[in-house]
C-alpha positions in Angstrom: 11.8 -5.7 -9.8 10.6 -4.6 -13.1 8.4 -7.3 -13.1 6.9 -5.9 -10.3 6.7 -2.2 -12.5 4.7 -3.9 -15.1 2.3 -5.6 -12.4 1.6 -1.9 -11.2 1.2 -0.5 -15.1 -2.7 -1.5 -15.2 -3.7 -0.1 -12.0 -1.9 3.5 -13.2 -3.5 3.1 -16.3 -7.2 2.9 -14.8 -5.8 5.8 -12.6 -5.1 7.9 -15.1 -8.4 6.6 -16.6 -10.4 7.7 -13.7 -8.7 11.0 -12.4 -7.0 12.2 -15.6 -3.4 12.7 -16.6 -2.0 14.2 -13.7 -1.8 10.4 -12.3 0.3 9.9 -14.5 2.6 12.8 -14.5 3.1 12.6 -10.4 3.4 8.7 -11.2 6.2 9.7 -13.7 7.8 12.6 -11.4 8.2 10.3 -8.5 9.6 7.8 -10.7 12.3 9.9 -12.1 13.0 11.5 -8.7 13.9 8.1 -6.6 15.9 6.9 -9.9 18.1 9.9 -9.8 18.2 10.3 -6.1 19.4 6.5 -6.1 21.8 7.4 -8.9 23.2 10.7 -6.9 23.3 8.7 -3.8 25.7 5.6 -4.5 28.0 8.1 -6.6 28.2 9.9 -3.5 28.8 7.3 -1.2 31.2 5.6 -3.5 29.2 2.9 -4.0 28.3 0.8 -7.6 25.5 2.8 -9.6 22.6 -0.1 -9.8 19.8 2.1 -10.9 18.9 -0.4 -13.8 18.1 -3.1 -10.9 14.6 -1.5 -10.9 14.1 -1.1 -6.7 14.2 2.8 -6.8 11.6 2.2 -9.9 9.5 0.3 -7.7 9.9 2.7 -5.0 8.9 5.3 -7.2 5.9 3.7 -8.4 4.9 2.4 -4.9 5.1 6.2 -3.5 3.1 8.0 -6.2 0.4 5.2 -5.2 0.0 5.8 -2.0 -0.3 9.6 -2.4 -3.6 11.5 -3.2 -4.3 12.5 -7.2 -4.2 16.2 -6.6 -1.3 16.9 -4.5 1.5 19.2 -5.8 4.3 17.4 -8.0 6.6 18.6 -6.1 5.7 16.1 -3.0 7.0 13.3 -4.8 10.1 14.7 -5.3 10.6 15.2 -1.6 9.4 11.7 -1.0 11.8 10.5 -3.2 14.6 12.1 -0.9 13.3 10.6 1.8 12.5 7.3 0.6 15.7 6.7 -1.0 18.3 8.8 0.0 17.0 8.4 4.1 14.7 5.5 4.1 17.5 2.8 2.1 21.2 4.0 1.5 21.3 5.7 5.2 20.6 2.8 6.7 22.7 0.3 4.8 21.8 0.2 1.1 20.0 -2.0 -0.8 18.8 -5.2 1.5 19.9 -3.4 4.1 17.0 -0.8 4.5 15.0 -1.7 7.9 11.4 0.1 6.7 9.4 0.1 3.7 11.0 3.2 1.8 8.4 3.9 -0.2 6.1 3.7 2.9 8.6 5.9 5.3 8.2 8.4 2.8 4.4 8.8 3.2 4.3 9.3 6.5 7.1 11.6 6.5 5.0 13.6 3.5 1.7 12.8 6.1 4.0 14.4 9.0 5.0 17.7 7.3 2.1 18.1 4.7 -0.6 16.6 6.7 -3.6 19.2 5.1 -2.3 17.8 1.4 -1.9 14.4 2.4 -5.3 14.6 3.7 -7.4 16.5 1.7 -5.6 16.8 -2.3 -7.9 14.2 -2.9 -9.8 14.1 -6.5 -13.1 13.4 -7.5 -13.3 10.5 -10.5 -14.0 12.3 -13.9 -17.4 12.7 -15.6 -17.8 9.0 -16.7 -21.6 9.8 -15.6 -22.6 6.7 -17.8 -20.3 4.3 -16.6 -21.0 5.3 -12.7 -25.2 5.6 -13.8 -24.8 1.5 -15.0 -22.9 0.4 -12.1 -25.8 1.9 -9.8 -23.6 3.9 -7.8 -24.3 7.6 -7.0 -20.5 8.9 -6.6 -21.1 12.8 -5.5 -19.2 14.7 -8.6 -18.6 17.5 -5.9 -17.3 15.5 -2.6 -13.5 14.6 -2.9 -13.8 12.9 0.2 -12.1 9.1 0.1 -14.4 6.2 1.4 -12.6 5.6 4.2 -12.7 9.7 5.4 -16.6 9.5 4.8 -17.4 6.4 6.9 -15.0 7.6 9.9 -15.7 10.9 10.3 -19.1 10.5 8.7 -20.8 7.2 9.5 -22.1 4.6 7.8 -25.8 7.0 6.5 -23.4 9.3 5.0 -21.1 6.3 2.9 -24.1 5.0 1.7 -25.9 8.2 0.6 -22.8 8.8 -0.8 -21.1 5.8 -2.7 -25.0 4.0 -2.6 -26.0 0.6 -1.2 -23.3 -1.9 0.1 -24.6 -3.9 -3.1 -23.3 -2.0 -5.4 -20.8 -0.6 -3.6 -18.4 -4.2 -3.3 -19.0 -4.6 -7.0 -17.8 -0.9 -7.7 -15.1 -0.5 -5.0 -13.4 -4.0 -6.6 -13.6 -2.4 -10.2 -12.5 0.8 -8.6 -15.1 3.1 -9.3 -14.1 5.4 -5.9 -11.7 8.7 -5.0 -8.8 7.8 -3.1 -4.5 7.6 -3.3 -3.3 7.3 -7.4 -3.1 3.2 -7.1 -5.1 2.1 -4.3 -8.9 2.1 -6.1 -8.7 -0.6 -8.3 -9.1 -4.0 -6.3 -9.3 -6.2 -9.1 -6.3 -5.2 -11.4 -3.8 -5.0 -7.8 -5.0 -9.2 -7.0 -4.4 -10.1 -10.9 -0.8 -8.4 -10.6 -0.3 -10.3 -7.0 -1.4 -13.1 -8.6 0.9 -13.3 -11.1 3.6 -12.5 -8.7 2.5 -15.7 -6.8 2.3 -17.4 -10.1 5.9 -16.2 -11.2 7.0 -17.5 -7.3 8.1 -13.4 -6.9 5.6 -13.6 -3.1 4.0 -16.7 -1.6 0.5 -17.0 -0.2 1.4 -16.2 3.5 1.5 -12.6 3.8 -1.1 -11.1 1.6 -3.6 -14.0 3.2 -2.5 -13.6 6.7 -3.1 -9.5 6.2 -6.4 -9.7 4.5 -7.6 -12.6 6.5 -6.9 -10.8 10.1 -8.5 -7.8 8.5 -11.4 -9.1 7.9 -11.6 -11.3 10.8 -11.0 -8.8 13.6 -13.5 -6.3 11.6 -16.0 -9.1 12.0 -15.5 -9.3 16.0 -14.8 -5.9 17.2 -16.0 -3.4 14.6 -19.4 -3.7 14.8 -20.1 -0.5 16.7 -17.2 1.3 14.8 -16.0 2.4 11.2 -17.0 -1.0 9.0 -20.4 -1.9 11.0 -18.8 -5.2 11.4 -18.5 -5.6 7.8 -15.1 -7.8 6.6 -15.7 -7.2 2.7 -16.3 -3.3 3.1 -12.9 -3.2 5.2 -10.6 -4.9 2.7 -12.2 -3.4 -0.6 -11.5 0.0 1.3 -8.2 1.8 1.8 -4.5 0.5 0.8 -5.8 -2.7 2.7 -5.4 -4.8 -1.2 -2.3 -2.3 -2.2 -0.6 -2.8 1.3 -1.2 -7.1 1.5 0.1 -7.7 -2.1 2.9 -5.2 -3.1 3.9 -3.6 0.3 4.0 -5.9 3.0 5.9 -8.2 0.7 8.7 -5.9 0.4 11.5 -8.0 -0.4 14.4 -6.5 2.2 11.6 -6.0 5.1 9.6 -9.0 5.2 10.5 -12.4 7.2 12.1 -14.7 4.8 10.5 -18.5 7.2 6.6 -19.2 6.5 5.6 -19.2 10.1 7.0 -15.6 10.5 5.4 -14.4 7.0 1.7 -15.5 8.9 2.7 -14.1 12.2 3.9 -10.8 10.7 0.7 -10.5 8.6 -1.3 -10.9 11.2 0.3 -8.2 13.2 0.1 -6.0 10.0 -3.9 -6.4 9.8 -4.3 -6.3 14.0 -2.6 -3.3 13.5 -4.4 -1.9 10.5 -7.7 -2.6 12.1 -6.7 -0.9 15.6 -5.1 2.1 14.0 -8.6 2.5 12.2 -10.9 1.8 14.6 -9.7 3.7 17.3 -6.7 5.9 15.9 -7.3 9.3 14.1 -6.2 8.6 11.0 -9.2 6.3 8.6 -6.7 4.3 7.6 -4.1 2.4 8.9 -2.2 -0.2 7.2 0.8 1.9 6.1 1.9 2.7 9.6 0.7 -1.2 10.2 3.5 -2.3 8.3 6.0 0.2 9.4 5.5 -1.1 12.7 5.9 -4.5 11.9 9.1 -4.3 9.5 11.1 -4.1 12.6 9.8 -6.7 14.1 10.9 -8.8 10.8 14.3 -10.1 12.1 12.9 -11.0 15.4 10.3 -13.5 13.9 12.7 -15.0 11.3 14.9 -15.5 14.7 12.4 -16.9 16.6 11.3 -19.6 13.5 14.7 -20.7 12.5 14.2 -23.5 10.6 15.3 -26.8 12.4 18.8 -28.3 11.6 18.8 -32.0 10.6 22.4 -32.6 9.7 24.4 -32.3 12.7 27.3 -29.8 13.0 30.4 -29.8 11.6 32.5 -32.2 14.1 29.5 -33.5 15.8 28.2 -37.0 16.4 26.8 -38.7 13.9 
């Protein structure tokens, strides 16, 4: 788990790099709120105190990621209740939780703040010189997130706004674009899933099966819609990178067998791609995976792997 923390360190670093230190402070409030909600809660329930494990840190992290820059600090803290108190020790406790906490506790925040959620959105800061070289022409004045521009905008609009698809791939990896605290840097949340396949923390499956079908099914039926049929544009965009590598690979609500890791990635990114295409919200993959974690259990049931020694008592 706090392997996991330090994997997420770079991408709040360029956060507070590109918003300011108010990442950081809503990074460090939601932090401190699920480690003493998770405290509170097993003291109350009579349960062992395992804060030091590092899962409400991660859950801490993982919320103030998915959250926009400018909301109140006090969201977090509410999240936290929800995520931890709610989301994991309510329904069983540590590997025991059936959703994503973290992820239950955005849409909960969506639910009841939904003009924050939406809208606290911040513009990057003055770094005129670095967003003049990278060719881009980010409006200083529009918070708007990519995603928000291109549904509700269309395509004329993105590119007048975030320039040509050129330079936008280039500067949407680096993370030169508004949108939640984590989500904006592609390249530094790959090199932290990488290492966590390197370190054998998440295999290959899920974060493959999810971007893969995400940009597959943007190929085939979005040509008319939000992307323009564009794969690259729809996994550089959103939580898409943020959702494949550190969220759908929760530990407690992700199959366990290989065949149901690509089957439930696959339904993560379907999902992701209808819920943006045709739902109201721009973006999709949190409730993607949300839907799916249920469905977790069933696949591992369905793939059991196959018994070669015959049971106890049996012939031989």
């Amino acid at each position: 788990m706090w392997t996991v923390v330090a994997c997420l360190v770079p991408s709040l670093l360029f956060s507070v790099f590109l918003f300011g230190l108010r990442t950081l402070i809503i990074t460090a409030v939601s932090v401190a709120s699920c480690m003493a909600v998770e405290a509170l809660t097993q003291k109350a329930l009579g349960r062992k105190v395992t804060v030091s494990d590092g899962s409400a840190a991660v859950t801490g992290m993982l919320l103030a990621f998915v959250i926009p820059p400018g909301v109140h600090y006090l969201l977090p803290v509410l999240g936290a209740v929800m995520a931890i108190y709610i989301g994991k020790h309510l329904l069983g406790g540590i590997g025991y939780n059936i959703f994503n906490p973290a992820l239950l506790a955005r849409a909960f925040l969506v639910a009841t703040f939904p003009v924050a959620m939406t809208s606290a959105w911040l513009p990057p800061l003055d770094h005129l010189a670095i967003f003049s070289y990278l060719g881009t022409t980010v409006d200083a004045v529009s918070t708007a997130t990519p995603l928000a521009v291109l549904k509700n905008q269309g395509m004329a609009a993105f590119t007048e706004q975030f320039g040509a698809l050129s330079n936008v791939y280039t500067n949407f990896f680096l993370g030169w674009r508004p949108g939640s605290i984590g989500e904006t840097s592609g390249l530094l949340i790959v090199l932290g899933g990488l290492y966590l396949l390197y370190r054998g923390y998440i295999t290959w499956h899920i974060p493959v099966s999810v971007l893969g079908s995400i940009a597959l099914l943007t190929w085939l039926f979005g040509g008319e819609g939000l992307f323009h049929g564009d794969p690259l544009l729809a996994v550089l965009s959103g939580g898409a990178l943020l959702g494949a590598f550190f969220m759908a690979n929760d530990y407690v609500t992700c199959p366990t067998n290989r065949t149901s890791q690509l089957i439930y990635g696959c339904g993560i990114g379907a999902l992701t791609v209808l819920i943006r295409l045709k739902g109201g919200y721009p973006e999709g993959i949190c409730y993607a995976i949300l839907l799916m974690n249920p469905v977790s259990p069933v696949l591992d049931n369905w793939f059991k792997p196959v018994r070669f020694a015959p049971p106890q008592g049996g012939a031989q």
